[in-house]
Backbone as numpy.savetxt, mean C-alpha at the origin, in Angstrom:
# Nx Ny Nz CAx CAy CAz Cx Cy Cz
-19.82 -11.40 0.07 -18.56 -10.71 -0.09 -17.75 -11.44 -1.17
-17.24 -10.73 -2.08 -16.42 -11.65 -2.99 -14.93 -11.33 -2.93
-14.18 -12.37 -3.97 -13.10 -12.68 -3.42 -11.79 -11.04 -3.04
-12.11 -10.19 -4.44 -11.77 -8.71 -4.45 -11.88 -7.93 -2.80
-13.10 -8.45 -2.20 -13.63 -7.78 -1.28 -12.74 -8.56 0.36
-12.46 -9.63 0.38 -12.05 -10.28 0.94 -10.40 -10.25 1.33
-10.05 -9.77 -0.19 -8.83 -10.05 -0.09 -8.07 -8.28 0.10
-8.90 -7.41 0.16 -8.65 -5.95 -0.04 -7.66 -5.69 1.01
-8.03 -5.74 2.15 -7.23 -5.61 3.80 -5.93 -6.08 4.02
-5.49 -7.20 3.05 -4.81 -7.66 3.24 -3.63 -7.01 2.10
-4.25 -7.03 0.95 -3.75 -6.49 -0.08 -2.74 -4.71 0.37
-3.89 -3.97 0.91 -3.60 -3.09 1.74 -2.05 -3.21 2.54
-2.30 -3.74 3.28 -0.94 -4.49 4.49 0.40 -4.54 3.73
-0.04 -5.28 2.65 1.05 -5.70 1.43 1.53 -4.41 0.85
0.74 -3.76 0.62 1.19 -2.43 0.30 2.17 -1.43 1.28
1.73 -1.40 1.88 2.57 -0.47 3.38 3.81 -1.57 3.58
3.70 -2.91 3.11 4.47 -3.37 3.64 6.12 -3.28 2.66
5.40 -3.21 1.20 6.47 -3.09 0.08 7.00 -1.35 0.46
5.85 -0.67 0.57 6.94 0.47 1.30 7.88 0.61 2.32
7.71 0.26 3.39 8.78 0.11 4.73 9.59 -0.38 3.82
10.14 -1.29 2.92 11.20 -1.57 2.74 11.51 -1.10 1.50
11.06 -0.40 0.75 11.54 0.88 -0.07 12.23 1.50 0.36
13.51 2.03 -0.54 13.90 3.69 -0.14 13.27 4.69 0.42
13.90 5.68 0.84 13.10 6.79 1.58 12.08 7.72 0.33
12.57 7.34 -1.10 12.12 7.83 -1.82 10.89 7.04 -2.19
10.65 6.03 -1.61 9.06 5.32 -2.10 9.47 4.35 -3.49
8.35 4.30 -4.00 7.79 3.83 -5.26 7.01 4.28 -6.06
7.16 4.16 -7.28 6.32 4.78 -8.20 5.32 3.61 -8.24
4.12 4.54 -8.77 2.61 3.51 -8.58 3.05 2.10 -9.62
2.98 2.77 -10.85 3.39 1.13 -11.35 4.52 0.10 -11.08
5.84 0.87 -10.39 6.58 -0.42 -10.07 5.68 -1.05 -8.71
5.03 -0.19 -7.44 4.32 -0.91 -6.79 3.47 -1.77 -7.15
2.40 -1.59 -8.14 1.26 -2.36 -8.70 1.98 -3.85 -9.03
3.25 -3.84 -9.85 4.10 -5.28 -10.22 4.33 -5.60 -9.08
5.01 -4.84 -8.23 5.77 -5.71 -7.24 4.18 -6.61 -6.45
3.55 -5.99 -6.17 2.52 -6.40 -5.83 1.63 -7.13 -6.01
1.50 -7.49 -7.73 1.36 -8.61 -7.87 2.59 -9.93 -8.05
3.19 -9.39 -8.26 4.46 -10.48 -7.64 3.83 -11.42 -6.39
3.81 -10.73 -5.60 2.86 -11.04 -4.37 1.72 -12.16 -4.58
0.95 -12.06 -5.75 -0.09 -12.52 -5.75 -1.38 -12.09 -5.80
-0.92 -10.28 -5.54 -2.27 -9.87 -5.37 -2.72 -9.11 -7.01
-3.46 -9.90 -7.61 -3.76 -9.06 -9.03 -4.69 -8.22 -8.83
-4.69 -7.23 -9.01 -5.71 -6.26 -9.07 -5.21 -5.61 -10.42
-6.93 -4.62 -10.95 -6.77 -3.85 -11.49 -6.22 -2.47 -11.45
-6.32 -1.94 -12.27 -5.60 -0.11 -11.82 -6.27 0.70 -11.51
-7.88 0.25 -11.28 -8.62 1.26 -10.68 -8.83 0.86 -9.32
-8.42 -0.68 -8.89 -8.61 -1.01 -7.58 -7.34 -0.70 -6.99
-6.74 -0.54 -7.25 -5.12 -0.46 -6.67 -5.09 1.05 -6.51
-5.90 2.28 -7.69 -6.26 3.31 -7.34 -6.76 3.66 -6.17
-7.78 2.72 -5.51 -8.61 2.79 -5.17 -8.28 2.63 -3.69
-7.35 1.78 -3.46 -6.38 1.21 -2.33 -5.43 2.44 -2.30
-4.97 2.83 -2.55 -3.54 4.34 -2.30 -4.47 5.35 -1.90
-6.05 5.78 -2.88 -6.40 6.75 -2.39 -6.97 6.46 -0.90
-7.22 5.65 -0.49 -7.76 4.66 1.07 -6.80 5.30 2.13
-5.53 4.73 1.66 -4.22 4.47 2.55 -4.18 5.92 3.28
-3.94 6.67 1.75 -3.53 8.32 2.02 -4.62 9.21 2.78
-5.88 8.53 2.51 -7.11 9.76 3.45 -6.99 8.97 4.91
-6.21 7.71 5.22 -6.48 7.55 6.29 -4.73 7.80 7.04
-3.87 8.65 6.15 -2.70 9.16 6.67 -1.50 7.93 6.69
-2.02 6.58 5.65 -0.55 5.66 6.22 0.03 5.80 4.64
0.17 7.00 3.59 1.36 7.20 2.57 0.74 8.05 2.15
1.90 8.68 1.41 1.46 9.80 0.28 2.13 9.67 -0.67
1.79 10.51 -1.45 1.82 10.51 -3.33 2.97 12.14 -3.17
3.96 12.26 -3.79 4.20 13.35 -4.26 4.86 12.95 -5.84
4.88 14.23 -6.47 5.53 14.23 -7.83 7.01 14.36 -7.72
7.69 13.88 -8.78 9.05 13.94 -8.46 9.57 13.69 -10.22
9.89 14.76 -10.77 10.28 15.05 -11.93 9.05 14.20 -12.83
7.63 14.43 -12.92 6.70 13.39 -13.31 6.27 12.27 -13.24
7.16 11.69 -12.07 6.75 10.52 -11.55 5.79 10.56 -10.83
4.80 10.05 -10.35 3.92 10.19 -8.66 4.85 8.93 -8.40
5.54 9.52 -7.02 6.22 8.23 -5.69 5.35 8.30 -5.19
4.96 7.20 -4.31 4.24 6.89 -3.12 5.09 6.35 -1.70
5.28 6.95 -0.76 6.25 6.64 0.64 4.98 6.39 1.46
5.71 5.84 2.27 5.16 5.24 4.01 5.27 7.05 4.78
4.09 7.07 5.66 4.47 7.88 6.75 4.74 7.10 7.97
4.88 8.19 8.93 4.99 7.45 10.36 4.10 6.64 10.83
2.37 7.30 10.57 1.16 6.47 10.98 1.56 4.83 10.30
1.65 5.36 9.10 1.67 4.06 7.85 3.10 3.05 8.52
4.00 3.50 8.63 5.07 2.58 9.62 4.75 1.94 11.06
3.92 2.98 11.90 3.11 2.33 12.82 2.35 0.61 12.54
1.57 0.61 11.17 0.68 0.26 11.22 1.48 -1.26 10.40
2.53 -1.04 10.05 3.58 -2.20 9.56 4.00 -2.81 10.60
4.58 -2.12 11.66 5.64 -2.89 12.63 4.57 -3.12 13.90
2.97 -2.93 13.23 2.53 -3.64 14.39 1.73 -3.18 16.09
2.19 -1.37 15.71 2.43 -0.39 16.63 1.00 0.00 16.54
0.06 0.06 15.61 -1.28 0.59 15.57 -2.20 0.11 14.61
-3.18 0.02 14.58 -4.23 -1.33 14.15 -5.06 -0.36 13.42
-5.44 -0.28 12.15 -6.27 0.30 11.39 -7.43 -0.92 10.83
-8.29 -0.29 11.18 -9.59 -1.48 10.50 -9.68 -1.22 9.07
-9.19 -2.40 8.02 -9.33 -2.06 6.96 -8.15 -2.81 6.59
-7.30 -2.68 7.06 -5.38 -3.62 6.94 -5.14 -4.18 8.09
-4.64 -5.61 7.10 -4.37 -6.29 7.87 -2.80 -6.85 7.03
-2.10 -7.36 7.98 -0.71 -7.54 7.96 -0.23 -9.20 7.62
0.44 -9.59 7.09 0.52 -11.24 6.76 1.98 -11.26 6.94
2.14 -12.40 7.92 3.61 -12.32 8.33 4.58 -13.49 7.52
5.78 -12.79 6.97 6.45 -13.55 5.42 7.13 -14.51 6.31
């Protein structure tokens, strides 16, 4: 398993987690991708692709357009799975 592979789940977590504390309006993919590596987590833009399209087929955010932006928001599952309320294999949560 390498380090990309290792660190994915967590990376994940980080993600749902910069949403909960977003506006109700989300984030656009590239201010998430910075904030996120802010974090530490560098990824590329096809892995970070790759991570949103994950999130969304397993119901914890979605993508809508918004004057040509794609936002990305938390749903309820995806808030569940922040505060702890429901356990998805695949994310995992790192407490700040």
């Amino acid at each position: 398993m390498n380090f990309n592979e290792q660190t994915m789940p967590y990376r994940r977590g980080r993600i749902l987690a910069l949403l909960k504390v977003s506006n109700e309006n989300g984030m656009s993919g590239p201010l998430l991708r910075t904030t996120l590596q802010g974090f530490g987590y560098k990824c590329d833009a096809d892995t970070f692709a790759i991570d949103i399209d994950w999130l969304s087929r397993h119901g914890l955010l979605r993508s809508r357009d918004v004057g040509g932006i794609e936002m990305t928001t938390l749903t309820q599952r995806g808030r569940d799975v922040v505060t702890g309320n429901l356990e998805i294999p695949g994310v995992k949560l790192i407490e700040d």
